[in-house]
C-alpha positions in Angstrom: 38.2 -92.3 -177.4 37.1 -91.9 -181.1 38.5 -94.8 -182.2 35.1 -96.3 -183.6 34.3 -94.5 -186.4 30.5 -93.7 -185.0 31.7 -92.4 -182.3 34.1 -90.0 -184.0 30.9 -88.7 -185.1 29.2 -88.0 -181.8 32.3 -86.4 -180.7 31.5 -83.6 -183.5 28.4 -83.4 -182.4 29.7 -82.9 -178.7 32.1 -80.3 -179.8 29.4 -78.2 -181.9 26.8 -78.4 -178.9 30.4 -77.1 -177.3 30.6 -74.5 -179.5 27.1 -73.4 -178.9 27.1 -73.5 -175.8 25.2 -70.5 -174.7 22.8 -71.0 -177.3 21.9 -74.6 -176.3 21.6 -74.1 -172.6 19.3 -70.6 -173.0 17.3 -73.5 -175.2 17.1 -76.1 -172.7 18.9 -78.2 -175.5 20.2 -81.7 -173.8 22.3 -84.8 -174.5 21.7 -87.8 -173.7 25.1 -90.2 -174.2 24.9 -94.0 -174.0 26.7 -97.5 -174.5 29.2 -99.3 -172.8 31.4 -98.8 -169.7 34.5 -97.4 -170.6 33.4 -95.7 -174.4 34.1 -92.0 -173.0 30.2 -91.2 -172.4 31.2 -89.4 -168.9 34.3 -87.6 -170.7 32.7 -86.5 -173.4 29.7 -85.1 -170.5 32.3 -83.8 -168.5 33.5 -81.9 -172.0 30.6 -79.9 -172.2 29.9 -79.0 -168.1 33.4 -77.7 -168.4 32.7 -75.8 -171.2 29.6 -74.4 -169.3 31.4 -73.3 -166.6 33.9 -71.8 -168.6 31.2 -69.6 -170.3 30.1 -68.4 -167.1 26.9 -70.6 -166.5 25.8 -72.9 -163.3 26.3 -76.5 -163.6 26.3 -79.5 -161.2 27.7 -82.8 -161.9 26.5 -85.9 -160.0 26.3 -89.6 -160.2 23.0 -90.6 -159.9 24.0 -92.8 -156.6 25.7 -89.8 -155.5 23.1 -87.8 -155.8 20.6 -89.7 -154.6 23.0 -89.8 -151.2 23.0 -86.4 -151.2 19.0 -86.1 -151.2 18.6 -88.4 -148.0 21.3 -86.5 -146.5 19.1 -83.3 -146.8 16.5 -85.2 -144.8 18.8 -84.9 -142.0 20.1 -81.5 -142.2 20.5 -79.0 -139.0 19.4 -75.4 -139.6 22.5 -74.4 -140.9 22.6 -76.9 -143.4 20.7 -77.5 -146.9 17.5 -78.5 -146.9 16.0 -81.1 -149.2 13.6 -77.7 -150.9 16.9 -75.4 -151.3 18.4 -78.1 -152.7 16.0 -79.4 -155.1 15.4 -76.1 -156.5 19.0 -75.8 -156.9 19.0 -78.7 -158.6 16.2 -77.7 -160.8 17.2 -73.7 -161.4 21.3 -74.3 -162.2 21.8 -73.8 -166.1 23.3 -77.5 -166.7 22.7 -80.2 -165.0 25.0 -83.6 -165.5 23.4 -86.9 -164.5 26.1 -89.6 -164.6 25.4 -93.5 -164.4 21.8 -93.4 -165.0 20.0 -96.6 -164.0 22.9 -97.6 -161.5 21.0 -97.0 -158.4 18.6 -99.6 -156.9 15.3 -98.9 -158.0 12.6 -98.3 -155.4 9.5 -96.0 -155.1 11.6 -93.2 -153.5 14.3 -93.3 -156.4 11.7 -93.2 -159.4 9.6 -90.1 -157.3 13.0 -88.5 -156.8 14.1 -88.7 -159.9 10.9 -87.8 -162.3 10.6 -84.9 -160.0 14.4 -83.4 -160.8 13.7 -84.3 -164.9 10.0 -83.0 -164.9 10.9 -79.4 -163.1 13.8 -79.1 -165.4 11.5 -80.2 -168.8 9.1 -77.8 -167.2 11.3 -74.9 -166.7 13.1 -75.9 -170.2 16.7 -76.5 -168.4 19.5 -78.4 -169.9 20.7 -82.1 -169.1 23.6 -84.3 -169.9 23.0 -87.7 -169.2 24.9 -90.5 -169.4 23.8 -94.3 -168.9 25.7 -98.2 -169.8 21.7 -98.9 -170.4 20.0 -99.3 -173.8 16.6 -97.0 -173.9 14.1 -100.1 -173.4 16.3 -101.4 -170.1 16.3 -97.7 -168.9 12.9 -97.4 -169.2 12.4 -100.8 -166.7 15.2 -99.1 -164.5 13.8 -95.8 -163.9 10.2 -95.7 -165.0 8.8 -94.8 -168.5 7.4 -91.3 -167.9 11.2 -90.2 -166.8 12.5 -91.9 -169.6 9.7 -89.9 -172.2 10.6 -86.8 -170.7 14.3 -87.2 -171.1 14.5 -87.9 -174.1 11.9 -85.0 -175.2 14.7 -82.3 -173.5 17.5 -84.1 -175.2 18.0 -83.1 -178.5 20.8 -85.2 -179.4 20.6 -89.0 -178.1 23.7 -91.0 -179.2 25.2 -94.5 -178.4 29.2 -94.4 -178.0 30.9 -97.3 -179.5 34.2 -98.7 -178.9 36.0 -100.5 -176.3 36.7 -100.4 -172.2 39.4 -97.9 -172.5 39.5 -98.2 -168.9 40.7 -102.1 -169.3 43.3 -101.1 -172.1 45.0 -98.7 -169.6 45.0 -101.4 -167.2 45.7 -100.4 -163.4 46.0 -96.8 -162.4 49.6 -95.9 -161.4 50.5 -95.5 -157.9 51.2 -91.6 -157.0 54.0 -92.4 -154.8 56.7 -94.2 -156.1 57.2 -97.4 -154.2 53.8 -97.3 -152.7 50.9 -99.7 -153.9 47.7 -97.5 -155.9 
C-alpha cells in the first residue's frame, strides 16, 4: 500500500493519529483520506476504527450507500425496531464515525439533507470522522453540496490524497474458498 512515496507519508500520519487515539477523538480530530480506487484509503480508515474500538471507544463504519439504506429502512421500522431519531442520534453521539465512498450515492434532495444533517451534528457536538472518497474536493463539493463539504473539512484535521496504483487490479481475482468451486 505505501508504495508511492506520498503515500508512505500519510500512512505515518495515520499511524500517529493511531497512536493518539484517545487524544484525537476526545478532540473531535478527523481524517479525511482521498484518491483513487484501490490506493488503501478504506484500509488505512479501517486502521484507525479498529484502533478505536480497541481503546474502548464507539465507532460505526458505513458506506455512504449503505448507510443511506439503512436511513430509509428506519422509515419503515415496527415498534420494536430503530427508529430514524434513535438512530440518527446514534449516529451523531458514537465516538468515531467512518464514512466510506463519499460521493458514490445518487445525489438527490433527500441525500444532501441527510447527509449535512449527520456531518453538522457531529461538527456541532465536536465528534470525530474518517472519510474516505475516489473524488477530488471541487467534484465532492458538486456531489454532496458545498456547506457539507466546508464543514468536513473544518472537523478534519488531516486531509490527504493516497497515491499509488489499483492494488485491487494487481491482485487480480479473489480466490475461491472452496477448492474446486468458482469465487
Amino acid at each position: 500500500m505505501a508504495a508511492h512515496p506520498q503515500t508512505a507519508a500519510v500512512v505515518r500520519e495515520v499511524r500517529e493519529y493511531c497512536d493518539n487515539i484517545g487524544d484525537a477523538l476526545d478532540e473531535g480530530s478527523g481524517i479525511w483520506l482521498h484518491g483513487n480506487a484501490g490506493t488503501g484509503k478504506t484500509s488505512l480508515a479501517m486502521l484507525i476504527s479498529k484502533t478505536a474500538i480497541e481503546a474502548g471507544r464507539s465507532v460505526a463504519i458505513y458506506s455512504l450507500p449503505r448507510l443511506l439504506a439503512r436511513i430509509r429502512r428506519t422509515y419503515d421500522s415496527d415498534a420494536g425496531e430503530e427508529g430514524y431519531l434513535s438512530f440518527f442520534d446514534r449516529l451523531t453521539s458514537v465516538d468515531l464515525l467512518h464514512l466510506d465512498d463519499l460521493g458514490a450515492e445518487k445525489r438527490t434532495d433527500w441525500v444532501l439533507e441527510q447527509l449535512y444533517a449527520i456531518v453538522d451534528r457531529r461538527y456541532e457536538e465536536q465528534r470525530s470522522i474518517v472519510v474516505t472518497t475516489n473524488m477530488e474536493t471541487p467534484e465532492l463539493k458538486e456531489q454532496i453540496g458545498e456547506r457539507t463539504v466546508s464543514r468536513l473539512l473544518q472537523m478534519c484535521d488531516i486531509e490527504r490524497p493516497v497515491f499509488g496504483d489499483d492494488q485491487r487490479e494487481r491482485r487480480g481475482p479473489a480466490a475461491s474458498p472452496v477448492p474446486g468451486q468458482p469465487s
